[in-house]
N, C-alpha and C positions, 0 to 999 in steps of 0.2 A: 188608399192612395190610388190616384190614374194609373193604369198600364201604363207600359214602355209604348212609345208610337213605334208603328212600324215602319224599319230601315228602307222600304220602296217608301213610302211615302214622306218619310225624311230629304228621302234623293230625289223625291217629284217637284218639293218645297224648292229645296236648292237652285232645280234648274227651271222652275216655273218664275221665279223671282228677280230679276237680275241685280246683280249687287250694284251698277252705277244709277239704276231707277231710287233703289234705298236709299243708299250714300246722299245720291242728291236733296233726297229730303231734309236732309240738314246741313250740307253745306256745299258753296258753287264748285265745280270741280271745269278745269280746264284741261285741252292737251296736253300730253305728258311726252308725246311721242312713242312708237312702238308699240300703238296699241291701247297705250294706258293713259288713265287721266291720274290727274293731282289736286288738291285742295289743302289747308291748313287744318291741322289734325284735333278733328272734334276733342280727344282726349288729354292733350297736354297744350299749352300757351305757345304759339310758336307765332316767328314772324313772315319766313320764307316756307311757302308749303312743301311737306319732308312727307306726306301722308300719299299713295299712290293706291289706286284704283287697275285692276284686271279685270275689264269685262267677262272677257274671254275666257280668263282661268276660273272667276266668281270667287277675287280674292280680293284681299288688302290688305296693307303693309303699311307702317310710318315707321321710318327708318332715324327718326326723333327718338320716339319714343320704346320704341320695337314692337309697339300693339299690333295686331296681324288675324287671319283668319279670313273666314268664307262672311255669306250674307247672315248665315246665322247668328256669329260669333260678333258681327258687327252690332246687330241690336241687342243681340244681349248685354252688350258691353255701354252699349249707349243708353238706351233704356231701363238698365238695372233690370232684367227678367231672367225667368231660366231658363233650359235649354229647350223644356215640353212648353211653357209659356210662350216662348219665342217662335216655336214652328205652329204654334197654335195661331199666333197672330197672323204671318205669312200666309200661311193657308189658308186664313180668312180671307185677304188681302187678292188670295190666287184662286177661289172656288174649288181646293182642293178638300175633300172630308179625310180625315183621318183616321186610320184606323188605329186599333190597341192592342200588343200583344194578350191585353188579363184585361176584362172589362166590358167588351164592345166596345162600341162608336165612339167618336168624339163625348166622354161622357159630361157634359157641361156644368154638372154641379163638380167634380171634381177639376178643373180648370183653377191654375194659379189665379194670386188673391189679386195681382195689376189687371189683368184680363178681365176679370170679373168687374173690378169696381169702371173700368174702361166701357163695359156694355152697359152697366145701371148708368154712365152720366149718358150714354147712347140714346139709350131710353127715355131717358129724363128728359135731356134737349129735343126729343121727336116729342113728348109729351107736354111741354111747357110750348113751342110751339103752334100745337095743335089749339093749345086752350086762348092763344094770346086772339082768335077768332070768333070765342065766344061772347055773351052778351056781358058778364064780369068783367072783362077785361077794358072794356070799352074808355077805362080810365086809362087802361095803357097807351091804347091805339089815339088818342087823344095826344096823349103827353108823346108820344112819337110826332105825330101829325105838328103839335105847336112845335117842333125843332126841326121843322121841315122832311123829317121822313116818309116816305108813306109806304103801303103793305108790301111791296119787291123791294124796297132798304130794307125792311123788316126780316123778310125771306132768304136776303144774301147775305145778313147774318146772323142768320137763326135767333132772333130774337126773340124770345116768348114770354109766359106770362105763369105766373105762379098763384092758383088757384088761394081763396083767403083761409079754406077751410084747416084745418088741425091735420088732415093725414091725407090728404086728397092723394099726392106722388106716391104716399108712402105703400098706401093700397095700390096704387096701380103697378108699384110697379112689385111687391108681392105676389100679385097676379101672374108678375114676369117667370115668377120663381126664384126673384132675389130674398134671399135670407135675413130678419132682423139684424143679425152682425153685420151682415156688407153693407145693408143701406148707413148704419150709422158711420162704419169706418170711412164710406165713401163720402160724410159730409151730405149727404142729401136727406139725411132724416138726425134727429139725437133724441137722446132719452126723455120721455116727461113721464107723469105718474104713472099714467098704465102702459105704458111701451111707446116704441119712438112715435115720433111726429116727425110731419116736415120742419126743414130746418128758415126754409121760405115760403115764405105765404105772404099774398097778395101782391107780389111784387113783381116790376118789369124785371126779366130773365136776359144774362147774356150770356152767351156760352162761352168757356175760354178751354182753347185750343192749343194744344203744342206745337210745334215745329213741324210734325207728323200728319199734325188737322185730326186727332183723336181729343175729343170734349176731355178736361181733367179738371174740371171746376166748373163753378157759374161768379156771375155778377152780379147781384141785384140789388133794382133802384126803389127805393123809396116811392110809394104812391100818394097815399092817404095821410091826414093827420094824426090821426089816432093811432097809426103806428108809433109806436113809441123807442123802435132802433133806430142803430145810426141811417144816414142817408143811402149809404152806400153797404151792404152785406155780402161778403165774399165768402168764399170755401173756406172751410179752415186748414191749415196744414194737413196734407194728405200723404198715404205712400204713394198717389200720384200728382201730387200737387205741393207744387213748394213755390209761392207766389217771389220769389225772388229770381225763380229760374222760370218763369213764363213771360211771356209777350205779347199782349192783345192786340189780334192781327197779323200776327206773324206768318198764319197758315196762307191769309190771303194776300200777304205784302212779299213774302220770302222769294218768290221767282223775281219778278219786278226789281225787288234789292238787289238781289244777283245779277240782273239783266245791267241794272242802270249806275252800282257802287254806289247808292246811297239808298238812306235812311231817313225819316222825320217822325221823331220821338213827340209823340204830342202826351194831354195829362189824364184823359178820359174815354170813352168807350164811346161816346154821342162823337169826341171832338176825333177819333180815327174814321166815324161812320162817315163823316160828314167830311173829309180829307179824301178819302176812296171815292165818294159821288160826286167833288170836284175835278176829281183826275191826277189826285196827290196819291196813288195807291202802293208807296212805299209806307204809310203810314202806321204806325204801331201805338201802344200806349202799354205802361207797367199795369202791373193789378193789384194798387192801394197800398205801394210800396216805393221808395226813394229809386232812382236808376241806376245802376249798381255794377259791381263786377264780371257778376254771372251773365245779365243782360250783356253785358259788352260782349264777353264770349261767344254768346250766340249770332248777336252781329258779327264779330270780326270773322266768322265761318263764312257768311253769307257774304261778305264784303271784298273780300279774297285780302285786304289791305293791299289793293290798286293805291296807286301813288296819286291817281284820281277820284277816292273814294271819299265822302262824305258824309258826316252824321247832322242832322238839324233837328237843334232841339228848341219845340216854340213853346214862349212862357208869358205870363200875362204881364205885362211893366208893371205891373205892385211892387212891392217890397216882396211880398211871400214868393213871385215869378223871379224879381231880382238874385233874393237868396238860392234859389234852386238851380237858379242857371250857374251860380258860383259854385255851387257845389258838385254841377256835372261838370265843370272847365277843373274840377279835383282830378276826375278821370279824364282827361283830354289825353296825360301821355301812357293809356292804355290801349289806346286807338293808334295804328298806324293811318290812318285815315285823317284828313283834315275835321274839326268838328268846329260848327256856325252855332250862331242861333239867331232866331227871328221871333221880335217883340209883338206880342198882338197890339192893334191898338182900343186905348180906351177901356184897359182891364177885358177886351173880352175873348173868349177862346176858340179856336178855329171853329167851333160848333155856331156861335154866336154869330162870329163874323159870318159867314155864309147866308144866316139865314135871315140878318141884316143889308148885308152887301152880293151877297152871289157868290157862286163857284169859282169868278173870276179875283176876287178879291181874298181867295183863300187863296188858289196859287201865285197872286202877287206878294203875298204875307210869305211866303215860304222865299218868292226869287228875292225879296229886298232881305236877305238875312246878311249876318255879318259875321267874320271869323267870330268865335268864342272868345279866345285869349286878347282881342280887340274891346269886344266888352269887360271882359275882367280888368283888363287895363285902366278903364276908363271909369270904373263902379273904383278900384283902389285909389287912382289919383282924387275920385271927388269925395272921399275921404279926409282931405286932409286942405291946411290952410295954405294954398298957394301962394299968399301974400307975402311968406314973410321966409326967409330962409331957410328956417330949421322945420316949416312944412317941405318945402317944397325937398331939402333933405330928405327926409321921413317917406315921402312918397317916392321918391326914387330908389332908393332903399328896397322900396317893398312891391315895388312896378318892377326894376330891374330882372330880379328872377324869373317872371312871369317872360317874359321878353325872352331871356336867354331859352325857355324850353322851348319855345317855338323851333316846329322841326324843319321846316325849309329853312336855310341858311340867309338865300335872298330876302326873304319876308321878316325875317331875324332882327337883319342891318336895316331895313328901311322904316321896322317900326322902332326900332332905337332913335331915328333920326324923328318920328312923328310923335315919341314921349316928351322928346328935348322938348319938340314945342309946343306941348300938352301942360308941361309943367314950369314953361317960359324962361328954360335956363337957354342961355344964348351960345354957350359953349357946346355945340353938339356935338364932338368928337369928345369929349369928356364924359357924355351917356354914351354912346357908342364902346367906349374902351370900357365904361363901366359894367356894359350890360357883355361884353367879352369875356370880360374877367372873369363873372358870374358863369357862365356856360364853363371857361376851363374847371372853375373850381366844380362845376357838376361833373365836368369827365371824369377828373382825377379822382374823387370821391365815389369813382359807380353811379353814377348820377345824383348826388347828394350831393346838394347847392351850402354855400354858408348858412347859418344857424337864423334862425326868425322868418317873419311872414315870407311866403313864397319858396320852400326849401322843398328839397325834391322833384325839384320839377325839370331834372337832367333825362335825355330822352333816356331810353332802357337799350342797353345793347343787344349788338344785332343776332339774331336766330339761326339756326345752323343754314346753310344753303341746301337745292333741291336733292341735293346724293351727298355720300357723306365721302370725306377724304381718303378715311381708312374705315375698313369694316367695324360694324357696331359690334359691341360685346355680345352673345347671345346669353340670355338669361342663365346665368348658373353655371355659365359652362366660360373656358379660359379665352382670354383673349384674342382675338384673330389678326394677325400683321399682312394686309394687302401688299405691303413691299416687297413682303417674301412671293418670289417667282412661285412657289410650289403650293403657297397657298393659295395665290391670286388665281392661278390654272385650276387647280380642284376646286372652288370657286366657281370661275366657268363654267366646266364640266357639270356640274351639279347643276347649277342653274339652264345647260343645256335639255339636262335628262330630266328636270321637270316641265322646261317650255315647249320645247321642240325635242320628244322620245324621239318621234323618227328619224331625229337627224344620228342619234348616237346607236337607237339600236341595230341590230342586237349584240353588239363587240362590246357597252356598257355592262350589261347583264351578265359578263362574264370577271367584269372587275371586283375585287374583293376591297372587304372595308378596309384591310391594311394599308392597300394603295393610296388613303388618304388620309396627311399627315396631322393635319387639324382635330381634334377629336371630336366637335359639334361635326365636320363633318363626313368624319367617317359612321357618327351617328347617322346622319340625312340618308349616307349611302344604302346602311342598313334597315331602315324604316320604308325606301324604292323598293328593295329587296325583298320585302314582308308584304307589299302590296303588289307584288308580282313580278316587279322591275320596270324598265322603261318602256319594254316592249308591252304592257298593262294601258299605258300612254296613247299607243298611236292610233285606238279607236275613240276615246271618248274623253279629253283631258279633262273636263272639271270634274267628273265621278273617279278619273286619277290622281288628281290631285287631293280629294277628300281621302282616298284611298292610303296616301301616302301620310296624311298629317295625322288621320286615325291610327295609322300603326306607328307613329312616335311613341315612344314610350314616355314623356315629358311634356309638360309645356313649353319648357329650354327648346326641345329640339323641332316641337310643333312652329314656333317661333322662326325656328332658322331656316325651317321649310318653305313659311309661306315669305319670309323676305327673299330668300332666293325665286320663287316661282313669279313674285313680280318685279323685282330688281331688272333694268334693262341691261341686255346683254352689250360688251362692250364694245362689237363691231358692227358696224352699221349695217353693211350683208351679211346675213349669219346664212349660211348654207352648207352643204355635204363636205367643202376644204376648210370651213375654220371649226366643224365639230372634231372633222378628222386629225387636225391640229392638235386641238385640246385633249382629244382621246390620247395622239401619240403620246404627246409630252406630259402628259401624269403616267401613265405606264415606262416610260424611260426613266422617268426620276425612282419610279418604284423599285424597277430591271437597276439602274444604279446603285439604288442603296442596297441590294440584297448584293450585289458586286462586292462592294463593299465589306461586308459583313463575312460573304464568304472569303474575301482574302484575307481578314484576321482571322477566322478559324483555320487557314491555310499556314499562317506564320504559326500560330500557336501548335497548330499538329508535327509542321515541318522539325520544330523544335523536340519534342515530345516522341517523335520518330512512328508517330502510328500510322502506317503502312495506308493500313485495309481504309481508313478513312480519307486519309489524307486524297485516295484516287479518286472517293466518290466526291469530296468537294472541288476536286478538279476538272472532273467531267464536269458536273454543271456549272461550274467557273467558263467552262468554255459555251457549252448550250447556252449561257444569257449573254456571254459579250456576243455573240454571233445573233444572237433577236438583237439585242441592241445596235449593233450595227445594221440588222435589215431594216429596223424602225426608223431610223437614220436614211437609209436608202431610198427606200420603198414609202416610207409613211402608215396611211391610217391601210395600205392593203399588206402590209404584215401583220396587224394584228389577228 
């Protein structure tokens, strides 16, 4: 196995990387204020972003979910890697070499198996590339050429070419030092009689990219007739490759998405190239798979669900366009974003249109789009026999639902009024109440509309807002009540001595865990403690704060560390009178309750008649009312 990397260069990782650089590769992140940004939290469905960003600490928190940690723990987490895999990619990413405690260098045969199969598709795509130049290829650069690309379309998306021979990649890239097992596992070679082969040959090559822009697949096109595969040949399921969680395009549409809250889902790889060279460069397309769930996830990261946000999905007017555009108006209410679509005309695909009509005539295709649930409307009424009244029944019936999910209110009522006379019933207030009806019975049901076509389509209730009410649970550990004054203050506290140490040291460093009565957080206190305390804080916070979450003894309390380090604090000036504050009034309540305690031992001695005792709890019965009253007087210069 690899050595351990060593801990300087784990901590050079950390602070050469910044975590709002990361983060942002998968999703927009906005002001948060204090320092900090926010976005909706790659790990769990939310609607209002609850996920927050600390440049400055090189943390993050979603107070959703309670997912947390440094830039590390964010990819690990997103990316499914481990922890050497994960600082192995950073370091790539930063020109940092790593060292090994058992081993030497970066030893690169011993490199987790994601990282590995990540540099063969590397490879592959510089190597498929390189070849799509040579004189083989000349069928490719052709069939690029008739769909209007030429060699810089070609270049800005790595388009290459796949050699016709039996093992051409596969030896090259053995030469790499890739292993028979990784090339097969990676989908770029599989097994034939005498050992692998390529898995493509002679075929146009396209690279598909994650969200990150690391190759984790290819595409490829069909050339020749004598091929006797499908048209189209893609990767097969990968441990880096799960074509229902990727996006063709997304590497180069993802800023653009964020920048503008919209999207245009087109059906091919030609018809996103050819959307990007119009100046449609939100453009994306799935990879040989329906549009889905997972896809939407990754939008709705990118999309912030702006109340201005936009998905447009363009489809050919056939039937087989028609069907699919129904089936993505399935997922409309998983989008808080409005979702269109725009019909090509004449069956043909933004790739066609272009190279019939011009770049101008793709982004006319895209502005003449129409709400979705507009189309849906109007594909269910032409369904059914208007003529006669038990049609025109039956279509209202099964149009109504579709109406009632519609999530603007105004747009709601105004297409109820434009169904009535769709379907020529002259009593408009009679769809209108109907298509009401229909929405109550979604609320009251959790969004479950009456039984038959169009059910479900109640919008989904709303997602926590930006901070939570009352403190979240921390993992494993008891419940926290922000009501209670003495929690909500050691709270503070805490969150002071991990943001701002200078403001509490060094009269923090002298506080004991007793003094806090929460036990997640008399753990945090104890973990400051182990990391040297806050006054550890006032040279270099993010190697204090890593300082602090490694000497957690849990993940629970790792957890409660990093929501506290980026939790905003709750006064708008935090300075030297409001640390001083919080210090007093956790040490008062402490000085209190031990008051407290020692006057039942006082009644119980007084009782019992033991002298010798009795004095020593009276003397310090007097020592802490007298602090307590200078802390009272004086403030944070008594302590």
């Amino acid at each position: 196995m690899a050595g351990r990397i060593n801990d300087e260069d784990v901590k050079a990782v950390r602070d050469a990387v910044p975590i709002d650089a990361v983060v942002s590769e998968y999703l927009q992140l906005r002001n948060a204020g204090g320092g900090n940004l926010k976005g909706l939290c790659p790990f769990h469905d939310e609607k209002s972003p609850s996920f927050q960003v600390s440049p400055a600490k090189g943390l993050f928190h979603c107070f959703g979910c309670q997912e947390g940690g440094d830039t590390i723990a964010f990819v690990m987490k997103i990316d499914h890697l481990s922890f050497s895999e994960t600082v192995e990619r950073l370091a790539g990413q930063a020109g940092i070499t790593l060292r090994y405690e058992e081993g030497g260098y970066n030893p690169t045969h011993q490199r987790g198996e994601r990282i590995r199969l990540i540099e063969a598709h590397k490879a592959a795509a510089q190597y498929f590339t390189e070849q799509l130049d040579g004189p083989e290829a000349e069928i490719g650069r052709r069939f690029l050429a008739e769909r209007g690309f030429d060699q810089s379309a070609a270049a800005h998306f790595g388009v290459g070419y796949s050699p016709a021979g039996w093992d051409h990649l596969t030896r090259f890239l053995r030469g790499k030092g890739f292993t028979d097992k990784e090339l097969v596992l990676s989908g770029l070679s599989q097994d034939g009689r005498r050992g692998p082969i390529d898995r493509f040959r002679g075929r146009l090559m396209w690279p598909i990219r994650d969200i990150a822009g690391d190759v984790v697949g290819f595409g490829a096109r069909k050339l020749r007739d004598d091929d006797n595969g499908p048209k189209y040949l893609n990767t097969p399921e990968t441990a880096i490759y799960k074509k229902s969680q990727v996006l063709y395009g997304i590497d180069l549409a993802k800023k653009e998405i964020a920048k503008t809250s919209s999207a245009v889902v087109v059906e091919g790889y030609t018809d996103v190239m050819a959307c990007h060279l119009a100046g449609i460069t939100t453009a994306i397309a799935t990879c040989g798979t329906a549009f889905g769930g997972d896809h939407i996830k990754i939008l709705r990261r990118l999309l912030m669900d702006h109340a201005t946000a936009e998905v447009i999905f363009t489809f050919d007017g056939d039937a087989a366009g028609q069907k699919a555009a129904l089936r993505a108006f399935e997922d409309d209410q998983k989008f808080a974003a409005e979702t269109s679509i725009a019909i090509t005309p004449g069956g043909m695909d933004p790739c066609d249109l272009r190279l019939a009509e011009g770049d101008v005539a793709v982004k006319e295709l895209v502005e003449s789009r129409t709400p979705l649930f507009e189309f849906a409307i109007r594909q269910v009424v032409l369904r059914h026999n208007l003529d006669t009244p038990a049609g025109r029944a039956a279509a209202l019936d099964e149009a109504a639902p579709i109406v009632a999910g519609i999530k603007n209110v105004a747009i709601q009522h105004e297409s109820a009024v434009q169904l009535a006379g769709l379907l020529g019933i002259m009593d408009t207030q009679f769809v209108v109440k109907r298509v009401a009806q229909v929405a109550r019975w979604a609320r009251d049901r959790g969004g479950r509309g009456p039984s038959g076509p169009g059910r479900d389509r109640g919008r989904p209730s709303a997602a926590p807002s930006d901070a939570p009410a009352a403190a979240p649970r921390a993992p494993g550990g008891p419940a926290l009540n922000l009501r209670s004054p003495a929690h909500r203050t050691e709270r503070e506290l805490l969150k002071l001595a991990l943001q701002y140490p200078h403001l509490v040291s060094p009269a923090f460093d002298a506080y004991g865990a007793d003094e806090f009565t929460a036990p997640p957080y008399a753990a945090v206190r104890q973990a400051i403690e182990a990391a040297g305390g806050a006054e550890q804080g006032q040279q270099d916070s993010p190697a204090y704060l890593a300082l602090v979450r490694d000497a957690a003894p849990d993940d629970a309390v790792r957890a409660m560390v990093t929501e506290l380090a980026v939790e905003a604090i709750l006064r708008r000036t935090v300075d030297e009178v409001y640390a001083g504050e919080q210090l007093v009034q956790v040490r008062l309540r402490a000085v209190d309750r031990r008051v407290r305690e020692l006057q039942g031992s006082f009644t119980r001695l007084a009782s019992a008649g033991d002298e010798a005792r009795l004095t020593a709890v009276q003397s310090e019965l007097w020592v802490l009312q007298q602090y307590a009253r200078s802390l009272q007087e004086r403030g944070a210069a008594a302590l």
